[in-house]
C-alpha positions in Angstrom: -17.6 -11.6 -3.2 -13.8 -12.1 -3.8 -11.1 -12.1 -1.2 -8.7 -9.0 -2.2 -5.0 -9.8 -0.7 -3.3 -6.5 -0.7 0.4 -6.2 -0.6 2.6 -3.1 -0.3 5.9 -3.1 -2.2 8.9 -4.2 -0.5 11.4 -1.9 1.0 12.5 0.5 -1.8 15.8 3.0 -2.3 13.6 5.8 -1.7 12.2 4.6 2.0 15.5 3.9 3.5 16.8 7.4 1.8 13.6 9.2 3.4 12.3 10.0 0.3 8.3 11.0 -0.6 9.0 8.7 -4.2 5.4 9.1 -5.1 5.3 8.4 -8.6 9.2 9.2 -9.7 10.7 6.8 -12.3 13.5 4.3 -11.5 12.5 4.0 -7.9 13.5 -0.1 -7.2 13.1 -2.6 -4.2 16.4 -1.8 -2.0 18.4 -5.6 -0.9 15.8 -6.1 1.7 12.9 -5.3 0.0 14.6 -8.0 -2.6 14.7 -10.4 0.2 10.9 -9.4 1.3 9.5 -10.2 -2.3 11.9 -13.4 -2.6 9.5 -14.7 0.7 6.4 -13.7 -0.6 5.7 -17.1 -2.5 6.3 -18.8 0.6 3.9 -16.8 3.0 1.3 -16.9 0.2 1.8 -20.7 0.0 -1.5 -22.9 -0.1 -3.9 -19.6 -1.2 -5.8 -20.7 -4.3 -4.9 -17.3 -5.8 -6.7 -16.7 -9.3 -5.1 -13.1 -10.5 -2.2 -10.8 -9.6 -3.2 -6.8 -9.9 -0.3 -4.5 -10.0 0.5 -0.9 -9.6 2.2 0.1 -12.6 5.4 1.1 -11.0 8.5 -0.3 -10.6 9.1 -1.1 -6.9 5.8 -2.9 -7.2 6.2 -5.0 -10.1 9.6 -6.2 -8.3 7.7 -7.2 -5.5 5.9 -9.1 -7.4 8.0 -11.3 -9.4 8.8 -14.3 -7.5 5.6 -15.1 -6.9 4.7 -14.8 -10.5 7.5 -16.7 -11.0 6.5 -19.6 -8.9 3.1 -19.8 -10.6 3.5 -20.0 -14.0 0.3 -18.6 -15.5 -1.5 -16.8 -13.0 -2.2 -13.7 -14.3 -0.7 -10.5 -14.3 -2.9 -7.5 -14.3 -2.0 -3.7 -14.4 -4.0 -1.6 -12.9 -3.4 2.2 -13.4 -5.8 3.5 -10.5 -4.3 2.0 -7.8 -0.9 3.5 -8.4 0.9 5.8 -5.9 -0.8 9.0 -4.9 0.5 12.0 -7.2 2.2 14.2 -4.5 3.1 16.7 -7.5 5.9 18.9 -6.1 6.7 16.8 -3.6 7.6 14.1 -5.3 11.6 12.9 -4.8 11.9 15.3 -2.0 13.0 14.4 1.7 10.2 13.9 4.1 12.3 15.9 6.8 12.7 19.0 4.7 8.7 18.6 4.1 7.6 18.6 8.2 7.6 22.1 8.8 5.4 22.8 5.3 2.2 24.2 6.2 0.2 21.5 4.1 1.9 18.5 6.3 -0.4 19.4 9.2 -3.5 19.0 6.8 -1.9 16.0 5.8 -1.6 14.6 9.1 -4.7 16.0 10.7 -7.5 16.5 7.6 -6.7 14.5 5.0 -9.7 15.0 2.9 -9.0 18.5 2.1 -5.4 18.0 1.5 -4.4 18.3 -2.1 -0.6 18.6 -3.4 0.5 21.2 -5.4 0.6 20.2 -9.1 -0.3 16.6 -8.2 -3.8 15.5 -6.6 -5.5 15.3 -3.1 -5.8 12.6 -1.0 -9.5 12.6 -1.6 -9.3 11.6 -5.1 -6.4 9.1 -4.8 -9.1 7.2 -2.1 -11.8 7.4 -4.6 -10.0 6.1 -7.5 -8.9 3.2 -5.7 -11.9 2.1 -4.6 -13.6 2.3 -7.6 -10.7 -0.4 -9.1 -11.1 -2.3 -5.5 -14.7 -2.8 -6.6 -14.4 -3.1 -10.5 -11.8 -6.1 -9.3 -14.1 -7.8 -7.4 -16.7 -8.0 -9.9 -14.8 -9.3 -12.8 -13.0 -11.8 -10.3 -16.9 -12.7 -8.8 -17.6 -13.1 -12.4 -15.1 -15.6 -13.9 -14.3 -17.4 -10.9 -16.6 -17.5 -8.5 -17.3 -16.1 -5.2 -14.9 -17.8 -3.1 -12.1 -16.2 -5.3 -8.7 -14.9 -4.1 -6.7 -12.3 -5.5 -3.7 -10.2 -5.0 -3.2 -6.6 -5.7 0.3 -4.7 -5.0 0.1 -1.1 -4.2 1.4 1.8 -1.9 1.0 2.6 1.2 -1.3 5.5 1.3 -3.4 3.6 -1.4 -3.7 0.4 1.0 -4.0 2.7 4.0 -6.9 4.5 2.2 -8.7 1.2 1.0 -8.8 -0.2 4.7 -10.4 3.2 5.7 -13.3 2.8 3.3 -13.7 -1.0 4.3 -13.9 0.1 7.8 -16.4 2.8 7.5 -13.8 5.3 8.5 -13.9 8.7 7.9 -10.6 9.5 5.1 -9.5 11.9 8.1 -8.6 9.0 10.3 -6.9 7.2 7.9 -3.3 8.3 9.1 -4.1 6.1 12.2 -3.4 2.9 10.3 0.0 1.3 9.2 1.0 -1.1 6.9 4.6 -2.1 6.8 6.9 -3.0 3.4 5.6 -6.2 2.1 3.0 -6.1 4.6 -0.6 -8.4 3.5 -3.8 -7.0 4.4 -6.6 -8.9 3.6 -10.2 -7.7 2.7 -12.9 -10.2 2.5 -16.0 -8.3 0.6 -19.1 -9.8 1.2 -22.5 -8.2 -0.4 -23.4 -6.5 2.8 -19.8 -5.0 4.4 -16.6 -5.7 3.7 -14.6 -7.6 6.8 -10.9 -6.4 7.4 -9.3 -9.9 8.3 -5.6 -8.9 8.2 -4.0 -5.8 8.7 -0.6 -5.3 7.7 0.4 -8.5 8.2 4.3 -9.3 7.9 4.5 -12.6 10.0 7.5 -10.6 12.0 7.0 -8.7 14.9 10.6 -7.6 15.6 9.3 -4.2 14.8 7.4 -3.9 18.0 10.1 -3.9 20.0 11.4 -0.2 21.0 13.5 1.8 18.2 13.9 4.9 20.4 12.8 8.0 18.8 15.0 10.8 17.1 15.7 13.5 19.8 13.9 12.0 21.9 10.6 13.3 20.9 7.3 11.2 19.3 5.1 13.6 17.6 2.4 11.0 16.8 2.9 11.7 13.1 1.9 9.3 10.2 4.9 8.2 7.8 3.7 10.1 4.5 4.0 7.7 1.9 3.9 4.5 4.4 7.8 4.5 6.1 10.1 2.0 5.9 9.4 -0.2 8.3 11.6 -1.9 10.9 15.5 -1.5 10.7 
C-alpha cells in the first residue's frame, strides 16, 4: 500500500501567540513558518510524490505552496476530515488561561473521553482521520500503484492521533508523541500493519538542546494543539 508523508503546518501566528487556533479563520504561517514551508521542496527533493492532500485551512495550505509550486501539476487535494480538531469554546483562547480547566486534565490524561464543549471529542477527530488516512491510500493504491507516495498536511493532534492508530496505541497515550511545525512523519501501510518510519522529522535537532522551563517547573504536559516548536 501507499507511502503517506504527513506534514504539520509551519509555525503559525497563533503558536508563537499561545493560542488553541483550532479551526478559527485567518490564522497564517508566522515569518518562520514562511521560511519552514519555503524548505519543504528541498527536504522532499528526489521523493516521487504522486498527490498533495490538504487540510482545508489556511496555515496549511501556506505550508504547502512552494512545493506545489515547484511541481507544476502534482495534484492538490482537499480533504475536509483531516482538518484541525473542533475545540468548540476553546477555540482562539490562550492555552495558559485553559490549564487550570477541569477538562485539560482529561485531555492530558484520558483522551478518549475528552470532548470540547460545543466542538467535538478527541475520539471522533481520531476516527475521522483515519478513515481519510485509509480512503487515501486506496485511491492512491488504485491509480498509481503500490509503491506510491503522497503527502498530506494537517495539525498536530490529527498527525499525533494518526501515529497512535499506526502504532497500535491506545488514543489515551497519544499525548506521549510530538511532532514539531513542519515536522514529516512518514507511514508506510502495508496490507498487514502499518510501519511508522519517521517521526516528526525536521532534519534540525537544535530543539533538543535545553530551553529551561517557565518557573522552573516541568509538569510533563502535552502541548494541546501540537506547540510551537523550538525558539
Amino acid at each position: 500500500m501507499a507511502t503517506l508523508i504527513l506534514v504539520r503546518h509551519g509555525r503559525s501566528t497563533a503558536n508563537t501567540a499561545g493560542l488553541l487556533a483550532g479551526r478559527t479563520p485567518g490564522v497564517a504561517l508566522d515569518e518562520r513558518g514562511t521560511e519552514q514551508a519555503a524548505a519543504l521542496p528541498g527536504r522532499l527533493a528526489g521523493l516521487p510524490l504522486e498527490a498533495v492532500v490538504s487540510s482545508p485551512l489556511q496555515r496549511c495550505r501556506e505550508t504547502l505552496q512552494p512545493l506545489l509550486d515547484a511541481r507544476p501539476g502534482l495534484p492538490l487535494h482537499t480533504e475536509e476530515r483531516i482538518n484541525e480538531c473542533d475545540y468548540g469554546e476553546w477555540s482562539g483562547r490562550k492555552l495558559g488561561e485553559l490549564t487550570d480547566h477541569p477538562l485539560m486534565e482529561v485531555v492530558q490524561r484520558h483522551a478518549s473521553a475528552a470532548s470540547f464543549p460545543g466542538g467535538e471529542s478527541l475520539r471522533a477527530m481520531q476516527a475521522r482521520a483515519v478513515d481519510a488516512v485509509h480512503d487515501w491510500n486506496a485511491t492512491i493504491d488504485a491509480e498509481h500503484g503500490t509503491d506510491a507516495c503522497y503527502v498530506m498536511c494537517s495539525h498536530g493532534d490529527i498527525i499525533k492521533s494518526l501515529v497512535a492508530d499506526a502504532l497500535g496505541m491506545h488514543l489515551d497515550l497519544f499525548q506521549r508523541i510530538h511532532v514539531d511545525p513542519c515536522s514529516l512523519t512518514v507511514i508506510r501501510y502495508t496490507r498487514l500493519r502499518p510501519f511508522l518510519v519517521r517521526l516528526g522529522d525536521t532534519g534540525d535537532l537544535s530543539g533538543l538542546a535545553p530551553q529551561g522551563v517557565p518557573d522552573g517547573k516541568d509538569d510533563g504536559e502535552a502541548a494541546v494543539g501540537g506547540g510551537a516548536g523550538a525558539p
